[in-house]
N, C-alpha and C positions, 0 to 999 in steps of 0.2 A: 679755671686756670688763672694764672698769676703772671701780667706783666708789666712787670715796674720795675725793669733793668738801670738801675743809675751804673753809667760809669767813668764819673767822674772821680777822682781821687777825694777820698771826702776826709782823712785825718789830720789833726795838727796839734804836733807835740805842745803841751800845755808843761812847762820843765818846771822842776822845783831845785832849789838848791841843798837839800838835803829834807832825807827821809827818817826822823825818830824813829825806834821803837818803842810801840806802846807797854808803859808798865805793866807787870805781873797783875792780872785783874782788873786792869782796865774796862772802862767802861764802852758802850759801843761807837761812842762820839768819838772819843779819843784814839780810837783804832780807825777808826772814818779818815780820821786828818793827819794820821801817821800814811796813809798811798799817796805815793808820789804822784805828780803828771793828773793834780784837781781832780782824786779817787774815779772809781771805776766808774764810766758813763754811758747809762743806759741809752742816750744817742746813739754814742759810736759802735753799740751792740745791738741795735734797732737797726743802723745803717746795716751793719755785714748781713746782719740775715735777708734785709729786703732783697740786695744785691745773690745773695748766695743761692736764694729761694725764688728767684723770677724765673719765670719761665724759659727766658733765653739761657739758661743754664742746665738746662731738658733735664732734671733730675739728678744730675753729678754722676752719673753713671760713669766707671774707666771705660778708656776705649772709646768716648766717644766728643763731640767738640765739647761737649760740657765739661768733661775733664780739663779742656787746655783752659777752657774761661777759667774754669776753678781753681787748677795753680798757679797760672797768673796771678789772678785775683790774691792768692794768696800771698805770695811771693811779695808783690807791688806793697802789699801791707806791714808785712816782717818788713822790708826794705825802708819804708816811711814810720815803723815806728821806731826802728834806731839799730835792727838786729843786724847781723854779719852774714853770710852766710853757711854753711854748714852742708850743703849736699858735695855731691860727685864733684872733682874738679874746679874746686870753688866756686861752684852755683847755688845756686837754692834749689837746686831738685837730687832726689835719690833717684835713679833708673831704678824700676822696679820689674824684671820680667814677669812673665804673665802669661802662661798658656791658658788659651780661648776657645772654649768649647760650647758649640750651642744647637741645638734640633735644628736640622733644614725641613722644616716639611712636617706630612704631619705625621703622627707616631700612631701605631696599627698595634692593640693590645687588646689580648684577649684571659679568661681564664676555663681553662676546662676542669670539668668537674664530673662524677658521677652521676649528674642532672643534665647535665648538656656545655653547652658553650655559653656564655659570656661573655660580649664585647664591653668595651673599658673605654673611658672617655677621660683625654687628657687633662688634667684642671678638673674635671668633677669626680670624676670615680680616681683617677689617680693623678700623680703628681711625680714624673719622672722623668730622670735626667744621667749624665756620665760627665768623667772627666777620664776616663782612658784613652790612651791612646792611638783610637782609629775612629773609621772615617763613617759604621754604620753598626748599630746593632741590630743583632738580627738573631734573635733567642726563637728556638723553637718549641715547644712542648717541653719545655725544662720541669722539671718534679720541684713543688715547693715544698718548704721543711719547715716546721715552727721551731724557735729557736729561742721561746719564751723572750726572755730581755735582751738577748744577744750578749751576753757576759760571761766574760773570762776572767776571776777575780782567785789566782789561788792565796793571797793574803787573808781571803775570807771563808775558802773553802768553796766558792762557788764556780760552777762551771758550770753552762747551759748548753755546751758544746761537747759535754763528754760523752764518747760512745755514739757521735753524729757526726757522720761522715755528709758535708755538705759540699763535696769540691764539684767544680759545675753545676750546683744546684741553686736557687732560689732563696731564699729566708725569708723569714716572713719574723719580725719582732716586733717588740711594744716597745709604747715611745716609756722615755723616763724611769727609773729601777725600782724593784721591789719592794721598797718602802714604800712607797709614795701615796696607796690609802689606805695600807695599813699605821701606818707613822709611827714602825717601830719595826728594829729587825738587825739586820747583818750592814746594811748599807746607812745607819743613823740617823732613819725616820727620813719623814717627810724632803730634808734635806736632799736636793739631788747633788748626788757624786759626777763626777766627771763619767761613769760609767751609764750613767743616763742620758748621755749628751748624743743627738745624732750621730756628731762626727766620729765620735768611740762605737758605735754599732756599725757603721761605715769601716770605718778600720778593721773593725775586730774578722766581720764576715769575710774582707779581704784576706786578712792574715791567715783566713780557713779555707781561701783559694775556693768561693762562691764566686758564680756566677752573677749573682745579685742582690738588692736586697731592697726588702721594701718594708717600712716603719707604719704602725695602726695610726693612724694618726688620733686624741682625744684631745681637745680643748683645754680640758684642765693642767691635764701631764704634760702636753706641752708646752703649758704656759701663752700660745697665742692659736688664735682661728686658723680653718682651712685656709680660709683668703691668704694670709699672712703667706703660707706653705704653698700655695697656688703661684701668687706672685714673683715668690722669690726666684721659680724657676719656668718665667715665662721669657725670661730672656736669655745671654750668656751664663755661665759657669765660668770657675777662672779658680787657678792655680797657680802656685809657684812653679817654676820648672824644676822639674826632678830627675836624676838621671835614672832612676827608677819607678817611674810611674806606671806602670803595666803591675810590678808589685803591688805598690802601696794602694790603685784605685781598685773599684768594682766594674767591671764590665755596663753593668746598671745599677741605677741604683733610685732610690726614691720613695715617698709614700703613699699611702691607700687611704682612704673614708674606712672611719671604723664599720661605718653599712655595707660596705664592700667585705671588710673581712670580717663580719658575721655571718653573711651570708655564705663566704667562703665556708667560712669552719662547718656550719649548717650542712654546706653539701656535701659535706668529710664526714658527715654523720658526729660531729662536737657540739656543744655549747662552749660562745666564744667567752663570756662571762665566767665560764665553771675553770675554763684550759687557761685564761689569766691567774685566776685567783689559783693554782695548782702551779703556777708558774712564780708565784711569789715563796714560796714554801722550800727550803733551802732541801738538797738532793732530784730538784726538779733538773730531767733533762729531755730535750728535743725529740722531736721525734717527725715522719715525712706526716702531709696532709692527703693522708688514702685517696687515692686517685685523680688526684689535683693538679693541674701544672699550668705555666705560661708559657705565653707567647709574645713576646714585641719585638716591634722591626722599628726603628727610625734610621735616616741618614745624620749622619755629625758635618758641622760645618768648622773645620777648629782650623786654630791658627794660634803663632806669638805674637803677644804685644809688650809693651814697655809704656806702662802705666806709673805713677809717680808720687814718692812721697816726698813734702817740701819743707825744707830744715832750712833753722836760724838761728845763732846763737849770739848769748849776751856774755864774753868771757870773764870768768872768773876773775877777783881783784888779785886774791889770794893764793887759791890753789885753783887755777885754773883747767888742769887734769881731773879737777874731778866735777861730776853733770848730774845737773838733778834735771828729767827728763822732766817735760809736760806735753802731752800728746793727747789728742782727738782724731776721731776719722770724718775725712772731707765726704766716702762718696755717700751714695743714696741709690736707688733704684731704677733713673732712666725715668724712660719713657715705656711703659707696659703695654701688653698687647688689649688688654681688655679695659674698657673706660666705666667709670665708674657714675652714678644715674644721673653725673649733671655732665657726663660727656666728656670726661677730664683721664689725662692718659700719663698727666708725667707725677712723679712720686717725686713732688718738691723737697723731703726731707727736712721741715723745719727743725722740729725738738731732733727728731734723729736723723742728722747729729749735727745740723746750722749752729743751735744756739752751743757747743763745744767749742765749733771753729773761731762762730763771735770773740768767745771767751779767751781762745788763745790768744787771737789776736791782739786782745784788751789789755791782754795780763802783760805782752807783750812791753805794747806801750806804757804800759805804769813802770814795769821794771827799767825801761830803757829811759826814762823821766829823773831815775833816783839816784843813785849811790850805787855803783855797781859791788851784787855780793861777791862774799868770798870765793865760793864759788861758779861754776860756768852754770849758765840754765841753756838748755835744748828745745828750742820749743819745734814740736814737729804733727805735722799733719799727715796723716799715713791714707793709704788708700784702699781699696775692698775689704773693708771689716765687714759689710753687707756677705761677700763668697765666701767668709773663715778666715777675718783676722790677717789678710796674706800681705797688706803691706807692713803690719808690725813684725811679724814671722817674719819677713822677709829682711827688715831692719835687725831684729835679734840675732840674725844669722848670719848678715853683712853689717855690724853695725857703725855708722860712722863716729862714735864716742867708743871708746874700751867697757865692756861691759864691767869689768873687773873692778872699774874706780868709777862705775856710773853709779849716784845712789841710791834714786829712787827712779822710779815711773809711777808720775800722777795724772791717770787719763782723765778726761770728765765725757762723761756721755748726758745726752737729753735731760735740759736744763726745761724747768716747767714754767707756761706761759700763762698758768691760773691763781696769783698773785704768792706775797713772798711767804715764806715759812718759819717756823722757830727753832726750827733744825734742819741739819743736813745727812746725809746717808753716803754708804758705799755699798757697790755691790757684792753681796755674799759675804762670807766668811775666810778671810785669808789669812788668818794665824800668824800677823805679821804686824809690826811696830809702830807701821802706819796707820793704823785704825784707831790706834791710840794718840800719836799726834793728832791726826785729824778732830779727836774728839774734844782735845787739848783746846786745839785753835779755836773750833765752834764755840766751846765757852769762855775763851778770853774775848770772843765777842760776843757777850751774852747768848748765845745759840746752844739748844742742845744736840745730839745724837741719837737716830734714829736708826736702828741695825736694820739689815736690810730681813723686811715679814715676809718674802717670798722665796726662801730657798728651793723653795720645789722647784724655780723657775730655771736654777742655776745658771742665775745672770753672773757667776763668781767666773764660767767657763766663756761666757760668751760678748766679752770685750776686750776690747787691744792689752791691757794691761798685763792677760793671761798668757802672750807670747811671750812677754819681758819675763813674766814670772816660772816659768819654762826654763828659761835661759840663769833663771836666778837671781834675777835682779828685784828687789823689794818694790811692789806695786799696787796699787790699788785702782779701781774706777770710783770716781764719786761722781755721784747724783743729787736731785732734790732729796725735797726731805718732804713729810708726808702731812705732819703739822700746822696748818694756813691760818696765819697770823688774824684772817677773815671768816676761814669755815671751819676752824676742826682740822682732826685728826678723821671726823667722816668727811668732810669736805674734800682735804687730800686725796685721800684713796678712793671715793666716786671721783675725782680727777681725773685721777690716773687710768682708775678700770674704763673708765671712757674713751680716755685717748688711745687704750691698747685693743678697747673693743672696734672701737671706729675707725681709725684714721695709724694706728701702726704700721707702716710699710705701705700706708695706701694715697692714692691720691691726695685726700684732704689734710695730710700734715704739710700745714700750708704756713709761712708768717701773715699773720692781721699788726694793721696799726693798734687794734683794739688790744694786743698781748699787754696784759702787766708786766712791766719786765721790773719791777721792784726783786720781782724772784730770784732770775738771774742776776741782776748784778750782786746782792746778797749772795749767792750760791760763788760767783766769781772772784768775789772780794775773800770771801773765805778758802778760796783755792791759793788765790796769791800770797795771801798769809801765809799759809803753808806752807808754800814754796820759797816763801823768803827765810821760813826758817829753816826751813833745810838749808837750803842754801848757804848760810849764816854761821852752821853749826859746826861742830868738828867730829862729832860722833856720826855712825854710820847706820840705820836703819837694818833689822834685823827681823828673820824669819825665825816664829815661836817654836819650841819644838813642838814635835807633831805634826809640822809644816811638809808636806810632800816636797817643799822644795829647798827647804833648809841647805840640804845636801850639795844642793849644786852651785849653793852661793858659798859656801864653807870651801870649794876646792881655791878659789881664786882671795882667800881671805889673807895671803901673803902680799901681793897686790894692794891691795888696801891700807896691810901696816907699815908697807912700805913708804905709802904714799903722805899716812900722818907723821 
């Protein structure tokens, strides 16, 4: 555990009287001493994480006093580094509701089978939870159905659901979609689509008015450990409030150990190997698990809260109507029920997503040091991207800028503490304008571009950005880059497979004094660039075609020419 709470106010505007732009090809000096406010300081990004990452902050978890430390905190910092406000009623907080949903007690699962019965252990054999709206489930001998990938795709021709009548039934799918080792097919290889993403098998089973549903879980296709999947749902759940949530959720919902459901299919008289691979093969449809079913009972403990994302702006000179967003999410995972072998229970959340908040804050102050740009900058801190995203969803939906003449949303997530790199990355593939600024700015500072090697993970679906980009607004998430100016391009990547093997979501993403933070501010300086030329510019950021979301930024594009 980690405590080393400063809280003391530790910033102090360093002002410059004016900010160059660095020429066209510029070298990376010259772009250094073009940031306002004596360029970005690895102190003051060393300070926030101490602070943000101590213990007294039990994890940033919503809902809980580490929440209120952590807007505070944030807020007191927008405030000192020069920002305005921007939430609800001219404060620095958005009200964010928040239906809270969590297991009281323990959960009684079993599975029956043509062999007998089965009892099920929470966190080892399974991993399940609800956000519907009542107070207990209580499933009895429900028939499971295999539901291959759980996909409804008639763009593709695919349905796994045709001819599968699953209403009060069970499901049982695979995580990630049918390319994924084949690396070639209907869904474009290896790449995951949004239709490989939990929350779309979540939906979709609902939409088929199931009873529940529960995902195989594999390491690879999911892109992270059981742990990761254990933890996330050893504490609350949490949602936007919805006036239809009996709809939109599953009664239960959750995942299995792939040993769990081999042994299932085994007692269904399958091979769970043969009924995947037969599940990738397009005309594949569902069918029940001969003589199969479950049973779980827990009590729900739910209730509203009003959790909080914290906004601050730097208005525009120019056209102050219109906002290039920068957004990071504050929370992290609490304090977990199971400690980890040095006896440590709270999920400090350093890389994910401390060093973001750092950064906002930083970029913060550099912008608020210089020449204000043409346009207005957003800087906003959102909350439960750990439960799905739901304080960005929730800003997209309520937002307090006009979406119509916001230009971009530049999220950054987990900034690497195993020193700096020669490139930078974003996550996924977004068919969007931004990829290409972005790639722009890394080489006006000598940096290259790294596209992001893991689409299987489809990290494109699972950061704040992808709410904005929903709603239609041009977004990206940037990350490190993978290139270490020290180790390689192998260096990087044993880096990383490290930090997501050990310490993702777990106790040990901890800040050390020992962090190289040469990374981060490197990774930072190059966000602020960015953002300053957005900012700066008069054109608008534009979704490629092909773009799923092309369409919904094109309705509000009168909006925009009105506004140049």
């Amino acid at each position: 555990m980690k405590s080393v709470f400063a809280a003391s106010l530790f910033l102090s505007l360093l002002l410059c009287a004016a900010c160059s732009q660095a020429p066209e090809g510029a070298g990376a000096d010259a772009i250094i001493a073009a940031v306002p406010g004596g360029d970005i300081s690895a102190d003051n990004l060393a300070q926030s994480l101490r602070v943000l990452t101590s213990d007294e902050f039990e994890g940033r978890a919503p809902d809980t006093p580490g929440e209120e430390k952590t807007v505070e905190y944030i807020a007191a910092r927008f405030a000192e580094a020069g920002l305005e406000p921007a939430g609800d009623d001219g404060g620095w907080m958005q009200q964010v509701a928040l239906e809270r949903s969590e297991i009281d007690g323990p959960v009684a699962a079993r599975f029956t089978t043509r062999a007998g019965v089965r009892e099920l252990v929470q966190g080892e054999d399974i991993a399940v939870e609800t956000l519907y709206p009542h107070d207990r489930v209580d499933l009895r001998d429900v028939p499971l159905m295999f539901a291959g990938y759980g996909i409804t795709a008639p763009e593709l021709g695919w349905d796994d659901y045709a001819g599968l009548d699953v209403t009060d039934k069970i499901v049982v799918v695979l995580v990630n979609d049918p390319d994924f080792e084949s690396g070639e097919g209907d869904f474009g290889g290896r790449a995951m689509t949004y239709y490989g993403r939990w929350t779309y098998k979540y939906e979709e089973a609902a939409r088929r008015g199931a009873a529940g549903a529960l995902i195989v879980h594999e390491t690879e296709p999911a892109a992270y450990p059981w742990a990761t999947v254990r933890n996330g749902r050893n504490g609350p759940q949490y949602d936007i409030v919805r006036k239809d949530a009996a709809s939109h959720h599953l009664p239960m919902r959750g995942w299995m150990q792939r040993e769990v459901a081999e042994r299932l299919f085994r007692e269904s008289g399958l091979d769970f190997d043969a009924e995947k691979r037969a599940a990738q093969v397009r005309g594949f449809t569902g069918y029940p698990l001969a003589g199969a079913s479950a049973s779980l009972a827990f009590d729900v403990r739910r209730g509203r809260i009003a959790s909080r994302n914290v906004a601050g702006i730097l208005p525009g000179a120019e056209r102050p109507e219109e906002t290039v967003i920068l957004s990071g999410h504050w929370d992290s995972y609490g304090v977990i029920a199971d400690a980890d072998d040095r006896g440590d229970r709270i999920v400090n959340g350093a890389v994910d997503n401390a060093t973001a908040i750092a950064s906002l804050i930083e970029i913060a102050r550099v912008f608020a040091a210089g020449p204000r740009p043409a346009r207005s900058l957003l800087f906003l801190a959102v909350t439960a991207e750990e439960s799905g995203l739901l304080g960005a969803r929730y800003y997209a939906a309520n937002p307090l800028r006009p979406l119509d003449t916001t230009v971009a949303d530049l999220n950054m997530e987990m900034w690497s503490p195993d020193g700096p790199t020669r490139d930078i990355s974003s996550w996924g593939v977004g068919k969007v304008s931004l990829e290409r600024d972005l790639i722009e700015t890394a080489r006006r500072e000598g940096r290259g571009y790294t596209p992001d090697e893991n689409l299987e993970a489809g990290l494109f679906y699972r950061a704040d950005h992808f709410a904005f980009a929903q709603a239609g607004v041009p977004s990206i998430t940037i990350g490190p880059g993978v290139d270490q100016v020290d180790g390689g391009v192998a260096g990087g990547k044993a880096a990383r497979a490290a930090y997501f093997e050990r310490c993702y979501h777990q106790p040990c993403d901890e800040f050390s004094d020992d962090w190289d933070m040469r990374g981060p501010v490197a990774d930072t300086r190059t966000v602020y660039r960015l953002a300053a030329d957005l900012a700066n510019r008069g054109d608008w950021p534009q979704w490629d075609e092909g773009s799923e979301f092309r369409a919904e930024r094109e309705k509000s594009a009168a909006a925009r020419a009105a506004s140049n």
